[in-house]
Structures are given as structure tokens and as C-alpha cells.
C-alpha positions as CSV (number, residue, x, y, z in Angstrom):
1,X,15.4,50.3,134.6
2,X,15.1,53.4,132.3
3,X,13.2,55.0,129.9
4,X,12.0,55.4,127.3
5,X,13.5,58.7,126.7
6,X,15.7,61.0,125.1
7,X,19.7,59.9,126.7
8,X,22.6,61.7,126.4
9,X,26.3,60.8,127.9
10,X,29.8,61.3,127.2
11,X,29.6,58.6,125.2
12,X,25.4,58.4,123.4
13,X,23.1,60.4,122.3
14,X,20.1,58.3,121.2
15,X,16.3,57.8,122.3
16,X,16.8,54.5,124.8
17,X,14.7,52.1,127.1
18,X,16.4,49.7,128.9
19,X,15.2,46.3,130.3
20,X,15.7,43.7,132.5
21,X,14.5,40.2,131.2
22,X,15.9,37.4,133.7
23,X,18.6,39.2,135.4
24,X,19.5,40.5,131.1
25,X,20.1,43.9,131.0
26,X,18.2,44.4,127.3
27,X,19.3,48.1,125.7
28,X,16.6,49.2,122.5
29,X,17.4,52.0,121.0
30,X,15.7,54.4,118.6
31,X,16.4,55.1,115.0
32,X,18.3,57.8,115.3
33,X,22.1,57.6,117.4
34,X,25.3,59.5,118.2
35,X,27.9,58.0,119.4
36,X,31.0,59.5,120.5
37,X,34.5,58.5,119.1
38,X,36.7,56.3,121.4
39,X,38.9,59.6,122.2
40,X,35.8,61.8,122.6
41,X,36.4,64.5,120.3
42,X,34.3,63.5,117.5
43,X,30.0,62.3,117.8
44,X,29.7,59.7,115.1
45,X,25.9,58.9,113.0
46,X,24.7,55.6,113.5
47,X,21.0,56.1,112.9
48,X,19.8,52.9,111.6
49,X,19.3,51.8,108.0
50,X,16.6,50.0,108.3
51,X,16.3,48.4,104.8
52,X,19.0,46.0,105.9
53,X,16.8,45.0,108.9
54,X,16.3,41.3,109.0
55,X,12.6,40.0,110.6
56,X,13.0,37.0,113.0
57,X,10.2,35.2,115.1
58,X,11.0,36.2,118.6
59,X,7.9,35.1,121.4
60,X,5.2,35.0,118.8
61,X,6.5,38.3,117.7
62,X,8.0,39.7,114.4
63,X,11.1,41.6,115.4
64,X,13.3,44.0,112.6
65,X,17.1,42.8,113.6
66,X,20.4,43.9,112.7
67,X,22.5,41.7,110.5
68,X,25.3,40.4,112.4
69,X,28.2,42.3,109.9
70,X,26.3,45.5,111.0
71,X,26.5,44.7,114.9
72,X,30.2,43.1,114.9
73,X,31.3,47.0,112.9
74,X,29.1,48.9,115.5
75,X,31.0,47.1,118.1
76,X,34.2,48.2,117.2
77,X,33.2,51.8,116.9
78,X,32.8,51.4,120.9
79,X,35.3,51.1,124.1
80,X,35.2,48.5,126.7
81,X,36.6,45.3,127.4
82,X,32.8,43.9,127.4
83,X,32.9,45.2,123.5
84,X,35.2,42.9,122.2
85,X,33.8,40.1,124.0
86,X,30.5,40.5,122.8
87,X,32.3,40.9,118.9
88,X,34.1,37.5,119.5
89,X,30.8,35.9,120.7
90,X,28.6,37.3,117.8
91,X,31.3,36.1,115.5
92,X,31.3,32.7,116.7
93,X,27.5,32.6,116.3
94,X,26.6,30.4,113.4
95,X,23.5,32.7,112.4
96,X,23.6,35.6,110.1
97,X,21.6,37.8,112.7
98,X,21.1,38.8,116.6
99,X,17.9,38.2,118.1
């Protein structure tokens, strides 16, 4: 898929590796993030704070997630149809956190 390098679009700047995990396209990011207002004129920080990480069991494996409130606000930072569907799916979610 790619990575894990240093990516940089009209829309990201960030260290990335992409996945594929049963047809799941699966983006990680690093630490550290850009991203680029809606209109393009401004790059946004969203490195990530993580003291509000939340560990959750994932195959045998402790994984640092974001808190849902986090995700959902991320979300609307970004364009795309496929945005707001994901923030009405993560809101309906009865958990307090993404895995």
C-alpha cells in the first residue's frame, strides 16, 4: 500500500503507512500532522496529544486510541462526503473510543 514515510499533499502533511487488512484500507499516522483547511489556504496542527490516548486490547495487542470526541472534531476539520459518514457512524457507536 504505502509507506511508512514522510507524505505530503494538497491536503496532509504527516509521517503515514497505509494498510490493507481484508480488503480495509487502515491509514496510521505519526505524531506529528498538518492538515490543510477545507479552502486550502490555511495548514492546521493536529499533532497528537497523546495524554488523552485511551489503551484498548486489540489481537493480543495494547493499542494507544483516540477518544471518540477527538476523532468525530478531527472529522469535521476534513472534506468529503466519506467524512461525514464516518462522523455519523462513530457517533452512533456506543463506545467512548475507536479501535
Amino acid at each position: 500500500m504505502y509507506g511508512p514515510e514522510h507524505y505530503i499533499d494538497r491536503k496532509w502533511d504527516l509521517y503515514l503507512v497505509t494498510l490493507d487488512y481484508a480488503g480495509q484500507e487502515i491509514d496510521i499516522g505519526g505524531g506529528n500532522a498538518k492538515i490543510s483547511t477545507k479552502n486550502r489556504d490555511t495548514w492546521i496542527d493536529f499533532s497528537t496529544d497523546f495524554s488523552k490516548a485511551v489503551n484498548r486490547t486489540f489481537l493480543g495487542l495494547e493499542v494507544p486510541v483516540i477518544p471518540k470526541k477527538d476523532l468525530v472534531a478531527y472529522k469535521k476539520l476534513l472534506d468529503g462526503d466519506h467524512q461525514q459518514i464516518d462522523i455519523q457512524s462513530i457517533q452512533a457507536m456506543e463506545t467512548t473510543v475507536i479501535i
